[in-house]
C-alpha positions as CSV (number, residue, x, y, z in Angstrom):
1,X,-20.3,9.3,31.0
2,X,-19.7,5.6,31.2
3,X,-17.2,4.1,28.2
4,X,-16.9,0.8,27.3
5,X,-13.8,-1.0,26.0
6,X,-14.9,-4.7,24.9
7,X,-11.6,-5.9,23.6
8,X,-8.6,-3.7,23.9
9,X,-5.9,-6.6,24.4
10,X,-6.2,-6.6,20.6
11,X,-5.3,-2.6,20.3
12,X,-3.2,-2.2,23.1
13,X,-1.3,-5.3,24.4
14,X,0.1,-2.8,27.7
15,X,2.4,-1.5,25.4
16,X,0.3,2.1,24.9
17,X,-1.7,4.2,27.1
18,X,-6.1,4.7,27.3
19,X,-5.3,7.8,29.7
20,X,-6.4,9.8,26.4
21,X,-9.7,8.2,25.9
22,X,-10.1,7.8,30.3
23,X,-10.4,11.8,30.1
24,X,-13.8,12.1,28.3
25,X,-15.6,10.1,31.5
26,X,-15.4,7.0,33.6
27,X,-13.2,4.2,31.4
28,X,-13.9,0.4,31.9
29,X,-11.6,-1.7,29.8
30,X,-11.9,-5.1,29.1
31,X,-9.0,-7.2,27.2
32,X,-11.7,-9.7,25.3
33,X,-15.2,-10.3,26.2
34,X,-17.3,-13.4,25.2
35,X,-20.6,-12.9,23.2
36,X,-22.6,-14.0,26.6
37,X,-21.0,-10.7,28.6
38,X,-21.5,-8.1,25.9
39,X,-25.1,-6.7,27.3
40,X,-24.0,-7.3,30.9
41,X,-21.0,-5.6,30.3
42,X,-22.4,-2.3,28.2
43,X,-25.1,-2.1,30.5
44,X,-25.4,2.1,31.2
45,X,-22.6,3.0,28.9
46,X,-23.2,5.9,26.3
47,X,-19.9,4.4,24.3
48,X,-19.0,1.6,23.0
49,X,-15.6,0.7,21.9
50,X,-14.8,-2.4,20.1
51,X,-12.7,-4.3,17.8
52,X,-13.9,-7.5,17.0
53,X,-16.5,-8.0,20.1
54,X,-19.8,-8.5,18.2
55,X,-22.7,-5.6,19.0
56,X,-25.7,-7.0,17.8
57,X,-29.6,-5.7,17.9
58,X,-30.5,-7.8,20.9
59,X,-28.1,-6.3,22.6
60,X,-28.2,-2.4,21.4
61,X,-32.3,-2.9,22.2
62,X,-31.3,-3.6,25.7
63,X,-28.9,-0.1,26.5
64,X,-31.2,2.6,26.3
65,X,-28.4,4.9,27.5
66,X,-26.0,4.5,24.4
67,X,-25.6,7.0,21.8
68,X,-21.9,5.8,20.2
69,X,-20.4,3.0,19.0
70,X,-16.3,3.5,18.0
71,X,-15.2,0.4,16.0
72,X,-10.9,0.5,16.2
73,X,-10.5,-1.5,12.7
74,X,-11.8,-0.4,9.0
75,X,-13.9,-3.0,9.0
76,X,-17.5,-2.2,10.8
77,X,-19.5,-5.2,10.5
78,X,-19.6,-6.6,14.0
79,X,-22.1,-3.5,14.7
80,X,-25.9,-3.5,13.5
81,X,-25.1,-0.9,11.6
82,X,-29.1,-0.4,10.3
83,X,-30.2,-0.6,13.9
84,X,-28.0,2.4,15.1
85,X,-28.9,4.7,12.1
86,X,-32.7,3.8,12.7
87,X,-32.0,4.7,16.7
88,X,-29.5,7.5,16.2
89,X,-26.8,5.9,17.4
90,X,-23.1,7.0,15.9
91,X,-21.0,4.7,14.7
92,X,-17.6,5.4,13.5
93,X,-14.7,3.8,12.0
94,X,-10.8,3.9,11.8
95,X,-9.8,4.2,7.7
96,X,-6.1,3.8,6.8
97,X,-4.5,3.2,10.1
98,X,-2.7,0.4,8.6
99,X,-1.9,0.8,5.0
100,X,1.8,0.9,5.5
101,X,2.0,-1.9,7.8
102,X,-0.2,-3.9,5.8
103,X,2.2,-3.6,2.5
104,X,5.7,-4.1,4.3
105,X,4.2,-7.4,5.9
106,X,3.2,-8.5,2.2
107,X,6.9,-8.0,1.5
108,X,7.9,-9.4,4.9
109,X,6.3,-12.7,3.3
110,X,7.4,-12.0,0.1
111,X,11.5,-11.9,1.0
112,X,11.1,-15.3,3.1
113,X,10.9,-16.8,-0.3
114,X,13.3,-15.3,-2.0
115,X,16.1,-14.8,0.5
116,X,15.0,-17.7,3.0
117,X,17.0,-15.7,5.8
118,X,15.8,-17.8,8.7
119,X,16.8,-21.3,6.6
120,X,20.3,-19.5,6.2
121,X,20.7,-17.9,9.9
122,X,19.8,-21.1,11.2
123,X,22.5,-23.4,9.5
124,X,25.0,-20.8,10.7
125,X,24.1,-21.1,13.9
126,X,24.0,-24.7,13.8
127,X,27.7,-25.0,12.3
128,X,27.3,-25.5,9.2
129,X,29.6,-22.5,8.1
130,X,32.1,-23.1,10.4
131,X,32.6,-26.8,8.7
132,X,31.9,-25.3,5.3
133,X,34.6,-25.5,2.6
134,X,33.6,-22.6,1.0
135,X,33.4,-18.7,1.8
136,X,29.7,-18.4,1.0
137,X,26.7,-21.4,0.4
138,X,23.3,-21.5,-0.2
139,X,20.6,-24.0,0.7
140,X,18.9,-23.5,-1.4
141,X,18.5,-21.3,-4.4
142,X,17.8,-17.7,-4.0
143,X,16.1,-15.2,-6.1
144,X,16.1,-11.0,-7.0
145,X,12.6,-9.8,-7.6
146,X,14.2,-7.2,-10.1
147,X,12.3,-8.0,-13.4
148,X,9.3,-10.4,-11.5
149,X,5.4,-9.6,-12.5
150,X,3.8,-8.1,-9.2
151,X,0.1,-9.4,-9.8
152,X,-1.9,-7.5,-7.3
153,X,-5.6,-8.4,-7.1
154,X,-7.5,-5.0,-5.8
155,X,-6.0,-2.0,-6.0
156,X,-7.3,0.2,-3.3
157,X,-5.1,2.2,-0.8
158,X,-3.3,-0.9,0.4
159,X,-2.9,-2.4,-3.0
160,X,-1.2,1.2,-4.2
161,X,1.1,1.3,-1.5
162,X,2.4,-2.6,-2.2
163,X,2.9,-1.2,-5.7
164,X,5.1,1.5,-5.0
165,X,6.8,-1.5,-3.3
166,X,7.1,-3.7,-5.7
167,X,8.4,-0.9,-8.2
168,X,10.8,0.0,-5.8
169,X,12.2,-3.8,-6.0
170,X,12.1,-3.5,-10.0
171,X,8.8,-5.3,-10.0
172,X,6.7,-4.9,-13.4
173,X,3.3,-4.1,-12.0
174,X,0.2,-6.0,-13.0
175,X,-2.9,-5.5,-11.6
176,X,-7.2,-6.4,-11.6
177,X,-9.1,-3.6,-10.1
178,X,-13.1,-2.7,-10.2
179,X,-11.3,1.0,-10.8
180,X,-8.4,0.6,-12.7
181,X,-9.7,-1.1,-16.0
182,X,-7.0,0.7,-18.6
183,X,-3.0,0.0,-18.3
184,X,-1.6,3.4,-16.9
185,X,2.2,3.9,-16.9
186,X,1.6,5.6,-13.3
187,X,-0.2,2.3,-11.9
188,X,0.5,-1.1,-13.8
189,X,-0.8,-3.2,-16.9
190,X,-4.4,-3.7,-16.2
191,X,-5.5,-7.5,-16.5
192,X,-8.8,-9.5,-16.5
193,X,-8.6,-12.2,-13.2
194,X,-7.5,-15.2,-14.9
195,X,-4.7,-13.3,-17.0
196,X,-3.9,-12.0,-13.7
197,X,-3.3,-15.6,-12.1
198,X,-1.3,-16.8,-15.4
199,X,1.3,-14.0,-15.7
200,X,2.0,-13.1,-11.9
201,X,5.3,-14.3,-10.4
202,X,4.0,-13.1,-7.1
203,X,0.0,-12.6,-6.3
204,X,-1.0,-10.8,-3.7
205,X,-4.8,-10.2,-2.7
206,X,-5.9,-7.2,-1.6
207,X,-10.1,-7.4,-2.9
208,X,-13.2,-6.9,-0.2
209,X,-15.0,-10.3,0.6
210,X,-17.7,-9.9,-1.6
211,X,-19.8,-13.1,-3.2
212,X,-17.9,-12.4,-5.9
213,X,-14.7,-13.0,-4.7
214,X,-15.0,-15.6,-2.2
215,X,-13.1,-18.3,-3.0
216,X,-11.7,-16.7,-5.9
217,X,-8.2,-18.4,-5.4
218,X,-9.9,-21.9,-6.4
219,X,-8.7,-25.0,-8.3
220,X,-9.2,-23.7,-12.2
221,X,-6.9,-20.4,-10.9
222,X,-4.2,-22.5,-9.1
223,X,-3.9,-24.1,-12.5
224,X,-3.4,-21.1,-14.2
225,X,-0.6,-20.2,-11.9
226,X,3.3,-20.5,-12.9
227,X,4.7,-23.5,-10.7
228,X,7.5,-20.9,-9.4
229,X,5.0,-18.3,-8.0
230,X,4.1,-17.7,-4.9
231,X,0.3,-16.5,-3.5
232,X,0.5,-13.7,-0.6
233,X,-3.1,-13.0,1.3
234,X,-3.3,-10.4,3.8
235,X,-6.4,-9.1,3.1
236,X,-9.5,-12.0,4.0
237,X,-8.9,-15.4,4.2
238,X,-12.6,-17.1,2.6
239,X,-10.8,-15.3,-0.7
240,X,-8.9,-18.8,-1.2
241,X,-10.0,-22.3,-1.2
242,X,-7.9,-23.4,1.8
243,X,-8.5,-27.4,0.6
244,X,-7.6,-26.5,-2.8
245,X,-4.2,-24.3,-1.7
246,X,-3.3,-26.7,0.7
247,X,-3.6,-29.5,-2.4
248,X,-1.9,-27.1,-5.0
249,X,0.9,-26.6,-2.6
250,X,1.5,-29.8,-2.1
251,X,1.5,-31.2,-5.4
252,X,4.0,-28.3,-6.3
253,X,1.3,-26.3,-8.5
254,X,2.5,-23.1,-6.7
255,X,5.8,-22.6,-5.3
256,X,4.4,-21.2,-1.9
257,X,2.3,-19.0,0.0
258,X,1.8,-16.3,3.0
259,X,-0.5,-16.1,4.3
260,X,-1.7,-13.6,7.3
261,X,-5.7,-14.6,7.1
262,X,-7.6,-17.7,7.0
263,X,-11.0,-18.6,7.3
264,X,-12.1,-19.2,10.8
265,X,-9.4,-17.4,13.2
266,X,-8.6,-18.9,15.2
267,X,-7.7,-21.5,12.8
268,X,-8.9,-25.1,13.9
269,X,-6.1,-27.8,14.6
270,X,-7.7,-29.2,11.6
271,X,-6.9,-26.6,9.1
272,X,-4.8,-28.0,6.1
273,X,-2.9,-25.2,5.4
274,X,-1.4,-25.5,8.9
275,X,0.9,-28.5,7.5
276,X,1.2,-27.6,4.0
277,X,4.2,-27.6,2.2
278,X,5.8,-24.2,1.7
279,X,2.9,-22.3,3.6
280,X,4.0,-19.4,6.3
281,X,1.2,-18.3,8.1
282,X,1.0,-15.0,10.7
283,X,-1.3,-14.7,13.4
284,X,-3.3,-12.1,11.6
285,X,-1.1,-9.6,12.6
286,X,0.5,-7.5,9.1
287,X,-1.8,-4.7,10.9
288,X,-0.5,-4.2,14.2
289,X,2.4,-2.8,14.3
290,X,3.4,-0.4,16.9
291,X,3.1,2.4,14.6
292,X,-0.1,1.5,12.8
293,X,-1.5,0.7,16.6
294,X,-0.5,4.2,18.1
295,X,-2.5,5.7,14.6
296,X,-5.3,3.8,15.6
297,X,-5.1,4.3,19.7
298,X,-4.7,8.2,18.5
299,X,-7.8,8.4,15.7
300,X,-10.0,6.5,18.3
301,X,-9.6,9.0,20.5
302,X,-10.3,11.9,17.8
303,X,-13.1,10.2,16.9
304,X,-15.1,10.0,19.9
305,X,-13.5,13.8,20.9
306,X,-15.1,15.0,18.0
307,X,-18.9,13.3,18.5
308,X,-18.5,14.8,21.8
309,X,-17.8,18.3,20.4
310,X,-20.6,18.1,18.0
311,X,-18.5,17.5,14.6
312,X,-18.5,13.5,14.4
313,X,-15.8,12.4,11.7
314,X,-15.1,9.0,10.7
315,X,-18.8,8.3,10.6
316,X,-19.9,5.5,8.9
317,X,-23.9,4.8,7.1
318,X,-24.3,8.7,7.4
């Protein structure tokens, strides 16, 4: 059995092993493949694995041989997902890998602004202690969350685990879900979207890209926003306005933003959120942690054991 690997650089920078997945047949592993190789590339294989490497209908019509697809994200939309049910081709998924990692890189972005470590670390190590004529200094002021609103927009399995955070800090809990439309003491205060903008001290998104909620950090929300708060995406980046961020930050509407998504990625030069005043931006990357990477190494592996056993899991448009 031939296997596929389109972009494993992604999943496993040489830091884990694919002798698990090399035992079910003959393994060819590619770190990142360019739209124009995918066919040429699958040609004979009966799986598929890839990340963020597009499968398309023209090419699935050309590999008569395939009969699985294993996506090594949540997300499953770079397969043509009505094309494999119609041919009987398997597709699976990898759910919850990354909740964890997801919510501790919120807060990763979340302490930069309130403790400003590497500002602080860095005027050590530049002498400014040494000189100092005091036993402690700050920059800058510094802030506890203890007692802060926790607006968190979405409130699926990521958004829960960001709120056990946040209570954990002393955060009071606000949140806007499609599922959670009463207060409960267990959750948070329940909020319509625009109360949601207006009361948090920190916002954090957490909501599918729907045509509903793209763009849904726009101008008339970054109004409603306290000038001291401080916007945290990690989920998808066409959920803010980046012109209208980048011109709210600026003008000192909002007090900052992290961000771990943006629109096109990678971004262009071009991008005015690169620039823009108080805005930290990761590489996309509050999902790879070593553990949350092993998870999903180890469930893509499961996955395509359990097809081949006859008792596919993880299977998604069944």
């Amino acid at each position: 059995m031939k296997i596929v690997v389109l972009d494993g650089r992604t999943l496993n920078p040489e830091d884990l092993s694919w002798d698990e997945l090399a035992k079910f047949g003959e393994l060819k592993i590619h770190e990142r493949t360019p739209p124009e190789l995918v066919t040429e590339r699958c040609a004979g294989a009966e799986v598929i694995i890839t990340n963020k490497a597009l499968v398309t209908r023209e090419t699935l019509t050309k590999l008569p041989d395939l009969r699985y697809v294993g996506v090594t994200a949540t997300g499953y939309n770079v397969v043509d997902l009505p094309y494999c049910l119609e041919k009987g081709i398997t597709v699976t998924n990898v759910p919850s890998y990354s909740t964890n990692s997801v919510a501790q890189a919120v807060f990763a972005h979340v302490l930069r602004f309130t403790h400003r470590v590497e500002e602080h670390a860095n005027s050590v190590r530049d002498g400014q202690w040494n000189s100092h004529p005091d036993f402690s200094y700050c920059i800058e002021a510094i802030d506890e969350l203890d007692g802060q609103n926790l607006g968190i927009f979405g409130y699926g399995e990521i958004g829960q685990a960001v709120a056990r955070l946040g209570r954990a800090f002393g955060m009071s809990i606000l949140i806007h879900s499609r599922s959670f439309g009463e207060d409960d003491p267990a959750h948070g205060k329940a909020l319509q979207v625009d109360e949601l903008f207006a009361q948090s001290d920190v916002l954090t998104l957490h909501c599918p890209l729907t045509p509903e909620t793209e763009n849904c950090v726009n101008a008339e929300r970054l109004k409603l926003m306290k000038n001291t708060a401080f916007l945290i995406n990690t989920a998808r980046g066409p959920l803010v306005d980046e012109h209208t961020l980048a011109e709210a930050l600026e003008s000192g509407m909002i007090a900052g933003a992290g961000l771990d998504v943006l629109s096109s990625e990678p971004p262009s030069p071009e991008n005015p959120l690169l620039q823009a005043r108080n805005c930290f931006i990761t590489p996309h990357y509050a999902w790879a942690t070593l553990s949350a990477r092993k998870r999903l190494m180890k469930e893509t592996v499961s996955n395509l054991r359990s097809f081949l056993e006859g008792k596919p899991r993880n299977v998604v448009g069944a």
